[in-house]
DOTORTI-580715 format. One record per atom (N, C-alpha, C, CB): x, z, y; atom name; residue in three letters. Coordinates in pm, 1 decimal. Glycine has a CB too. Layout:
BEGIN
+----------+----------+----------+------+-----+
!       px !       pz !       py ! atom ! res !
+----------+----------+----------+------+-----+
!        X !        Z !        Y !   CA ! ala !
...
+----------+----------+----------+------+-----+
//
This chain:
BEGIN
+----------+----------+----------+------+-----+
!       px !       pz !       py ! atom ! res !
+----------+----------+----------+------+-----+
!  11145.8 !  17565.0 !   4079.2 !    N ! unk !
!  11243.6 !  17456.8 !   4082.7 !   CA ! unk !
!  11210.9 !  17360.0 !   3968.1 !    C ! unk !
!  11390.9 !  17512.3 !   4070.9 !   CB ! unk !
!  11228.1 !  17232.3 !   4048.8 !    N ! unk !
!  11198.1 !  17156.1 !   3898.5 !   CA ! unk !
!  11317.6 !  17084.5 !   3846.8 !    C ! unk !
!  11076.8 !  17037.7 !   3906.6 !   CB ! unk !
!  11325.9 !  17094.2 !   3683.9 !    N ! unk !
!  11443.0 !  17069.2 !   3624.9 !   CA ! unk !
!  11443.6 !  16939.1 !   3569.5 !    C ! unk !
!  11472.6 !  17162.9 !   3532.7 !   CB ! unk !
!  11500.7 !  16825.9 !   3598.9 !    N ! unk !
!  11497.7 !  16673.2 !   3553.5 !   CA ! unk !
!  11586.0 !  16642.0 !   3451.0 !    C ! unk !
!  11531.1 !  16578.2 !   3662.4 !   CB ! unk !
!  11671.7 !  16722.2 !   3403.3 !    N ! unk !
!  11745.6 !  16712.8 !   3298.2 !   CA ! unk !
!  11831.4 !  16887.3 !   3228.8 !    C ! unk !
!  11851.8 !  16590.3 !   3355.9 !   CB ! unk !
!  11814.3 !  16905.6 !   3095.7 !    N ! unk !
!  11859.7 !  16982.5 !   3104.3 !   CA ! unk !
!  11997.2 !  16972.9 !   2968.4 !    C ! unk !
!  11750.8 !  17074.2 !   3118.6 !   CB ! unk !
!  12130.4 !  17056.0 !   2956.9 !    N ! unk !
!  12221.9 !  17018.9 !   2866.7 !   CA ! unk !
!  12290.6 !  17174.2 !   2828.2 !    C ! unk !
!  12326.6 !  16898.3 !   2933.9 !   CB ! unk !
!  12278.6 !  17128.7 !   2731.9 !    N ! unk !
!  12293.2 !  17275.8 !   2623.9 !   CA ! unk !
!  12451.4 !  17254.4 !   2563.3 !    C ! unk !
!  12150.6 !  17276.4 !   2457.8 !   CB ! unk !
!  12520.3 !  17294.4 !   2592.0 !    N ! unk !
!  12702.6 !  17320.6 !   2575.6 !   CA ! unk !
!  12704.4 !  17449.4 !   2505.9 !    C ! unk !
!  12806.9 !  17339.6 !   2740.5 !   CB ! unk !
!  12635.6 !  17548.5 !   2480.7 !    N ! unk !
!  12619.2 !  17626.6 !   2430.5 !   CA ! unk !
!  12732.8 !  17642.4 !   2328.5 !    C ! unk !
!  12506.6 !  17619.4 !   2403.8 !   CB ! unk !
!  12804.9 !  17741.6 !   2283.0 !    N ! unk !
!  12979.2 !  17703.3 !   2169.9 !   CA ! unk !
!  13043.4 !  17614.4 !   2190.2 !    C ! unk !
!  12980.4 !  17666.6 !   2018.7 !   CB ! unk !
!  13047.6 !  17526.0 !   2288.0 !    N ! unk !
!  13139.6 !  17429.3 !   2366.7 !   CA ! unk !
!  13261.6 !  17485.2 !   2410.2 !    C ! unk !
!  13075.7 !  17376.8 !   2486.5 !   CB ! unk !
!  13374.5 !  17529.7 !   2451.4 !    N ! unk !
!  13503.7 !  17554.1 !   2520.2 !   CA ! unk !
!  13581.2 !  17495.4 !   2596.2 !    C ! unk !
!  13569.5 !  17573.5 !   2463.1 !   CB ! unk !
!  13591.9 !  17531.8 !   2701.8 !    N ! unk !
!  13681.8 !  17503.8 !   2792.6 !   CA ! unk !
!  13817.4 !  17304.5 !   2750.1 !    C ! unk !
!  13771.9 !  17689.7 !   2784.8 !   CB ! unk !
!  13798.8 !  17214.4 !   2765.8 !    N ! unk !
!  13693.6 !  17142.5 !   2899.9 !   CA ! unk !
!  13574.3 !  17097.3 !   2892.2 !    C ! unk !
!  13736.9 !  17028.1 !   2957.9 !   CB ! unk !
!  13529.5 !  17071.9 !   2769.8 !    N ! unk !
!  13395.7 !  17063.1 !   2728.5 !   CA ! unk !
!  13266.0 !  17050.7 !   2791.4 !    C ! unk !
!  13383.7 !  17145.0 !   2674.0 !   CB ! unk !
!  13243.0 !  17163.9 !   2817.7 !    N ! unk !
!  13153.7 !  17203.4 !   2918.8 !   CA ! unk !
!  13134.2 !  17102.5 !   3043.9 !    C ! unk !
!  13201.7 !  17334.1 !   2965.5 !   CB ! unk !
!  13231.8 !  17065.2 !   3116.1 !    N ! unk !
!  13233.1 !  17047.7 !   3270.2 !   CA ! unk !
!  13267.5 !  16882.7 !   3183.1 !    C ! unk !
!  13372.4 !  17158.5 !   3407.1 !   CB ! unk !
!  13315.2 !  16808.5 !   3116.2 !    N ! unk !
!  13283.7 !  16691.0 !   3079.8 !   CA ! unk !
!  13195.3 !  16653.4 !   3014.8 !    C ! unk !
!  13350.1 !  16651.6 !   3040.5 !   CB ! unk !
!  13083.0 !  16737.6 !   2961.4 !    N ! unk !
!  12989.7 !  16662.9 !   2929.4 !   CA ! unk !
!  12882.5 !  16701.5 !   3059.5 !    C ! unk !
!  12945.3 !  16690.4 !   2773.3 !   CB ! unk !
!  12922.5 !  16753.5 !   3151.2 !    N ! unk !
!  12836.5 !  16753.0 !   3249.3 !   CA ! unk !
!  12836.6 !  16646.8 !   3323.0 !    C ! unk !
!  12848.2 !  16847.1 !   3318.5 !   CB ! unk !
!  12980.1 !  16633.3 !   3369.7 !    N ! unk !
!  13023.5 !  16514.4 !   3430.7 !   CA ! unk !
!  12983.7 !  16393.2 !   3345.4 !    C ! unk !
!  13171.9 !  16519.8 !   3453.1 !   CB ! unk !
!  12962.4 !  16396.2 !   3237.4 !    N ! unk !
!  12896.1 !  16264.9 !   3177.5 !   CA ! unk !
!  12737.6 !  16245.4 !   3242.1 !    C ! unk !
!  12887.8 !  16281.2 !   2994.8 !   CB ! unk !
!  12681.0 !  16337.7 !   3179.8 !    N ! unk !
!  12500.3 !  16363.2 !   3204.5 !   CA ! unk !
!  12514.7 !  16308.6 !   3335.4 !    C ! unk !
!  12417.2 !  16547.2 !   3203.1 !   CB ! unk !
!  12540.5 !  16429.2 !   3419.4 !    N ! unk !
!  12518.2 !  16411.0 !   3591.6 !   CA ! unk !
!  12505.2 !  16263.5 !   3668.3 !    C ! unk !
!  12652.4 !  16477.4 !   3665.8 !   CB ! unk !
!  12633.9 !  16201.4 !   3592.9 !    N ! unk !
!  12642.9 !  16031.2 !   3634.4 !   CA ! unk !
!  12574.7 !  15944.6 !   3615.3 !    C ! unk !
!  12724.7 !  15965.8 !   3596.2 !   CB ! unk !
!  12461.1 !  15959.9 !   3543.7 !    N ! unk !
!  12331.6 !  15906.5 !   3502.6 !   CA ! unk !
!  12246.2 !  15974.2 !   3555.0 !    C ! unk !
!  12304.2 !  15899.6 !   3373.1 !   CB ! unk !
!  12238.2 !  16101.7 !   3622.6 !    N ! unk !
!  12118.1 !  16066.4 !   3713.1 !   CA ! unk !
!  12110.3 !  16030.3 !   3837.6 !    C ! unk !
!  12047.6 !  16148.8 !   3720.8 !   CB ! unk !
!  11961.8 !  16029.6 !   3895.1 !    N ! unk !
!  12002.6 !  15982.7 !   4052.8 !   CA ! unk !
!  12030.5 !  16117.1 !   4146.5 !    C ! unk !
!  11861.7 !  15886.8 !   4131.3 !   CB ! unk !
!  12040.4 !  16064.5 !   4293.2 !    N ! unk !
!  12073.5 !  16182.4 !   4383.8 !   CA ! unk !
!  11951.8 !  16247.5 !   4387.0 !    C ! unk !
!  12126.1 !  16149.3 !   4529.6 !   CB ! unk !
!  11966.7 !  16357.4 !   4423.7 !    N ! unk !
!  11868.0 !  16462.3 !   4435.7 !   CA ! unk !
!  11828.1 !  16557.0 !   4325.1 !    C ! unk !
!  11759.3 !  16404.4 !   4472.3 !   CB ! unk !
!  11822.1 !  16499.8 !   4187.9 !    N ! unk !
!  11787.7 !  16546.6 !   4066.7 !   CA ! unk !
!  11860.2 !  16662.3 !   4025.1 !    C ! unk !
!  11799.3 !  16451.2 !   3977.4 !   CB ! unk !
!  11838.7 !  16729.9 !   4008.2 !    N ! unk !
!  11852.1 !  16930.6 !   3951.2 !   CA ! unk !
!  11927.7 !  16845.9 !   3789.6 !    C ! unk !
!  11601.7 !  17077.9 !   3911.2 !   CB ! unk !
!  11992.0 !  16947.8 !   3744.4 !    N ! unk !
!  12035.0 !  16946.4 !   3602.0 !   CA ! unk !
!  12072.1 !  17092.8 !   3605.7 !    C ! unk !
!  12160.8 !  16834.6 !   3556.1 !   CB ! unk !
!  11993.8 !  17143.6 !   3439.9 !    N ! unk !
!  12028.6 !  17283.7 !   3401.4 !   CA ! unk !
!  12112.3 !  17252.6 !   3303.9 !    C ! unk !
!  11916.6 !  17381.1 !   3357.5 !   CB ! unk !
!  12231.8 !  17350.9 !   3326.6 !    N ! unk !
!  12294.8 !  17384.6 !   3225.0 !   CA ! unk !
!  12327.3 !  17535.6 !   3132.1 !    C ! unk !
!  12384.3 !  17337.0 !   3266.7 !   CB ! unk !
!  12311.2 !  17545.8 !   3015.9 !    N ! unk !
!  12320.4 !  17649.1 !   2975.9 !   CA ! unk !
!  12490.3 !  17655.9 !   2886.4 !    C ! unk !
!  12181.5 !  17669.3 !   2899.6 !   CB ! unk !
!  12549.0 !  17725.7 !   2875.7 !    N ! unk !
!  12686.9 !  17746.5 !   2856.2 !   CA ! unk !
!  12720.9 !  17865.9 !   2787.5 !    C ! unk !
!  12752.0 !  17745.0 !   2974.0 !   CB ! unk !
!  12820.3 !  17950.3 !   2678.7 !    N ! unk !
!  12854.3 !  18017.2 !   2671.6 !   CA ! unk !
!  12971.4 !  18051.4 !   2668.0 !    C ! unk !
!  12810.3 !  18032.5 !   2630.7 !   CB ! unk !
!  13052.7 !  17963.3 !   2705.4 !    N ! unk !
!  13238.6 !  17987.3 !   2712.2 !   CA ! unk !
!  13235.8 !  18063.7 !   2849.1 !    C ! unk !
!  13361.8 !  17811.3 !   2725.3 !   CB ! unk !
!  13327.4 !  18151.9 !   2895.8 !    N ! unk !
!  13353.0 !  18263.2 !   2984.9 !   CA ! unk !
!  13397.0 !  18140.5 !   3093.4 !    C ! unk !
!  13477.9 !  18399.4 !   2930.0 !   CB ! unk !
!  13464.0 !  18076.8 !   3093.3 !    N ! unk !
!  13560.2 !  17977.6 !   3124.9 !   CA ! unk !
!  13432.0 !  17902.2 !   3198.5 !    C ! unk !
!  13655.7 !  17897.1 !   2986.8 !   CB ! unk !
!  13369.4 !  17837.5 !   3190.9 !    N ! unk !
!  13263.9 !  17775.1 !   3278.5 !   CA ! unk !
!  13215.5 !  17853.6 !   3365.4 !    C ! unk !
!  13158.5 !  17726.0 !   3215.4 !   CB ! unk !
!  13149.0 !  17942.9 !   3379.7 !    N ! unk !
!  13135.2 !  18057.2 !   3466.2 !   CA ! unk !
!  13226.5 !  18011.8 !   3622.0 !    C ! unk !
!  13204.7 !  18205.3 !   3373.8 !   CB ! unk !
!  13321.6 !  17989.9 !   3593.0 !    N ! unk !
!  13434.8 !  17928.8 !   3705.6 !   CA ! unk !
!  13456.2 !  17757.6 !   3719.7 !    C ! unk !
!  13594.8 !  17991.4 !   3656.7 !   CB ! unk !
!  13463.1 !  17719.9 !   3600.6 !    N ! unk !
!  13500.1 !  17587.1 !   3638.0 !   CA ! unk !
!  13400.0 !  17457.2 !   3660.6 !    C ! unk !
!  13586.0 !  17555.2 !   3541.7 !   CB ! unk !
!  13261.6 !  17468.1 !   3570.5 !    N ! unk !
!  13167.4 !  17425.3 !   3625.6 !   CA ! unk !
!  13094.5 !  17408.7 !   3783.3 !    C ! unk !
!  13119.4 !  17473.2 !   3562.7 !   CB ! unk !
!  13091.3 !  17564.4 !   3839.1 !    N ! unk !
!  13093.5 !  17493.1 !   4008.7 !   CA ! unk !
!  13153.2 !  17519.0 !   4068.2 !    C ! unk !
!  13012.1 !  17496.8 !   4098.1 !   CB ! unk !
!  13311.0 !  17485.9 !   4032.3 !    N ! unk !
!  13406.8 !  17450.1 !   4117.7 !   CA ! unk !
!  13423.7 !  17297.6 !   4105.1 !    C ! unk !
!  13530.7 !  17527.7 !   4091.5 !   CB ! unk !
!  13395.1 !  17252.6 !   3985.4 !    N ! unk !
!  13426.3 !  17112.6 !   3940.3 !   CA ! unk !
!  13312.0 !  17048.1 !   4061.2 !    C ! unk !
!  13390.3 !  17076.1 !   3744.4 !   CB ! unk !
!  13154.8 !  17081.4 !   4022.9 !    N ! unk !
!  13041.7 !  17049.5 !   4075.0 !   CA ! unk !
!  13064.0 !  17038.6 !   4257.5 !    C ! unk !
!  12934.9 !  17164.2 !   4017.3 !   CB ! unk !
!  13124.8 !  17162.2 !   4303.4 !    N ! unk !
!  13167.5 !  17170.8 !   4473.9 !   CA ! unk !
!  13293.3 !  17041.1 !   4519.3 !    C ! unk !
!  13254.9 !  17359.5 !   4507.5 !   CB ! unk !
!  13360.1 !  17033.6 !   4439.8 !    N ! unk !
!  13461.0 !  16910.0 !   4416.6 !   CA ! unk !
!  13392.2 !  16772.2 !   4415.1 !    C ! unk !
!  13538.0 !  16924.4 !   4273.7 !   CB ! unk !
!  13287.3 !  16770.0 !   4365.9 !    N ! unk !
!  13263.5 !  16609.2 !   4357.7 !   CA ! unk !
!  13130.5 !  16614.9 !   4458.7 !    C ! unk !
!  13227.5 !  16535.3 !   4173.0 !   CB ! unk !
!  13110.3 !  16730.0 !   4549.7 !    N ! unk !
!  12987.5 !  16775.2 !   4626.2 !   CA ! unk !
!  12857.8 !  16748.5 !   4613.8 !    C ! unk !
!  12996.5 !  16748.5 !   4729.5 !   CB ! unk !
!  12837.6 !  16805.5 !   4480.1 !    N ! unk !
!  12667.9 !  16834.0 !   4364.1 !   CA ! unk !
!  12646.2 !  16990.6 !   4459.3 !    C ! unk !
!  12705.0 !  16874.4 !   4095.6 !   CB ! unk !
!  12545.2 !  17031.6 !   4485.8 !    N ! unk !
!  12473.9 !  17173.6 !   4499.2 !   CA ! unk !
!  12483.1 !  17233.2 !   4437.0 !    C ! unk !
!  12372.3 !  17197.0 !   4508.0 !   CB ! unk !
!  12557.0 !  17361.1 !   4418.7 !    N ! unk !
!  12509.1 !  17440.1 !   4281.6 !   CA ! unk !
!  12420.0 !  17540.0 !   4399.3 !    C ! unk !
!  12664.1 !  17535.0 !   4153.2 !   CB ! unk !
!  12299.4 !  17565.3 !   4283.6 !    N ! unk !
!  12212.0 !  17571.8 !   4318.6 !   CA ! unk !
!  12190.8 !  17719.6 !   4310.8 !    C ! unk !
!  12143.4 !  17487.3 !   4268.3 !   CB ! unk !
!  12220.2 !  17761.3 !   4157.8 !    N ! unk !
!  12242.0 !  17881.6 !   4094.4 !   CA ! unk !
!  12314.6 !  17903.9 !   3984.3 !    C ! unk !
!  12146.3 !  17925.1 !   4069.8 !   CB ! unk !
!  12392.9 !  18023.1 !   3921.1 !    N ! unk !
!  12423.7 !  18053.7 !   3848.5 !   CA ! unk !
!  12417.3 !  18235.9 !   3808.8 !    C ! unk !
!  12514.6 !  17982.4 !   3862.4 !   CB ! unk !
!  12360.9 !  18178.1 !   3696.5 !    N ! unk !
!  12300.4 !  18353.7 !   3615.2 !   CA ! unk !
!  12349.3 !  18363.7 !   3534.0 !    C ! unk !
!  12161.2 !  18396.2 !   3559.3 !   CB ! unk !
!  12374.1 !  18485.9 !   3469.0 !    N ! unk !
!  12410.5 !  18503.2 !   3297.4 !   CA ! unk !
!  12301.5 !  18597.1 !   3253.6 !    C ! unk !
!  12579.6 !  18580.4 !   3254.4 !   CB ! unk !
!  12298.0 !  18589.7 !   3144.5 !    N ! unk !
!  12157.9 !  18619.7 !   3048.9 !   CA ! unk !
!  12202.1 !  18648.9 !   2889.3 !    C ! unk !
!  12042.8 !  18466.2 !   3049.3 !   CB ! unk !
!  12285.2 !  18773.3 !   2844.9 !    N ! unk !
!  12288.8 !  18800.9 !   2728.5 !   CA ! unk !
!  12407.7 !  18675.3 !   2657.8 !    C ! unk !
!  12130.1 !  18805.4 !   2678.8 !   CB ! unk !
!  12518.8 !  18652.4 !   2767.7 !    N ! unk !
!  12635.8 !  18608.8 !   2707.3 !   CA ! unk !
!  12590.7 !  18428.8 !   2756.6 !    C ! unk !
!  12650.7 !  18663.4 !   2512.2 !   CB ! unk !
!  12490.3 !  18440.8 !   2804.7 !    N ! unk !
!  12456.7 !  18283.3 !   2858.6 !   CA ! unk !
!  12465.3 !  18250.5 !   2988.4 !    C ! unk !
!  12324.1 !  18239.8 !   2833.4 !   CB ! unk !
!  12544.8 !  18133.9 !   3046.6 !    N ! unk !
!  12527.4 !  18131.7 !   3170.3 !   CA ! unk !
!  12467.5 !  18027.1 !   3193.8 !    C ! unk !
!  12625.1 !  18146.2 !   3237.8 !   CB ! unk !
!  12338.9 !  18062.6 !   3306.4 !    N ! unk !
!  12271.7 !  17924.3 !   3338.7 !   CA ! unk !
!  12310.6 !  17855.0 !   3471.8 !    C ! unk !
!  12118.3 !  17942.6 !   3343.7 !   CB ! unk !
!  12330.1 !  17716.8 !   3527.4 !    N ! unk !
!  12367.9 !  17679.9 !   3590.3 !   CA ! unk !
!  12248.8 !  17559.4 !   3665.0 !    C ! unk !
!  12481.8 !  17663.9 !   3533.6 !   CB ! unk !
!  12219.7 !  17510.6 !   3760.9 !    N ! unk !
!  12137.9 !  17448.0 !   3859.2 !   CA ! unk !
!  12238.1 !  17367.1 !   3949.2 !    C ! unk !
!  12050.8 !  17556.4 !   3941.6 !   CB ! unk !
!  12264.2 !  17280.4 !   3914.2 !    N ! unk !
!  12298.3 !  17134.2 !   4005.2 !   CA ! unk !
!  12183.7 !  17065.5 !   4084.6 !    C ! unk !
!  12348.3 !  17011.7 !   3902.5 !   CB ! unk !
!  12255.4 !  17036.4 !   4226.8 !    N ! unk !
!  12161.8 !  16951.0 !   4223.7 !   CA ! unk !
!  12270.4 !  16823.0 !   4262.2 !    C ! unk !
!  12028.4 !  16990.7 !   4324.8 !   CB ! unk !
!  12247.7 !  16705.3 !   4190.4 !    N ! unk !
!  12331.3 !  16563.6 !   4225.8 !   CA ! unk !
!  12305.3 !  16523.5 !   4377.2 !    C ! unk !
!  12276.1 !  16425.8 !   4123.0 !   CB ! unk !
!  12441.4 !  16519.3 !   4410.8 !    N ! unk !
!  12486.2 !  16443.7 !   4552.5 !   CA ! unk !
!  12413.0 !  16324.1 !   4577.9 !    C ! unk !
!  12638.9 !  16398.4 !   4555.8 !   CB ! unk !
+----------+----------+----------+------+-----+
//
């Protein structure tokens, strides 16, 4: 998969996370992947629910040692 942008929220908290995504995301074009890496529990859920809401792809989501990674792809 290729990744065209990626945003590190990493110690960010709940809304944080899902608004600075919603910032990034709006600057790119359609089609473009964005990784996100996250560690609030709280994104895990609200990131692609937010993402299915404004109908972005989530593509994937993993956790990795308290990290969750996330794969958009823009509408």
């Amino acid at each position: 998969m290729k990744i065209d942008r990626s945003l590190d929220v990493k110690g960010l908290v709940c809304p944080v996370p899902v608004l600075k995504t919603k910032q990034i995301i709006s600057k790119m074009n359609s089609g473009q992947i964005l990784e996100i890496l996250a560690t609030d529990k709280a994104a895990k859920d609200d990131i692609p629910s937010w993402a299915q809401r404004e109908g972005h792809d989530v593509l994937d989501v993993a956790e990795h040692e308290n990290i969750f990674t996330f794969y958009l792809r823009k509408k």
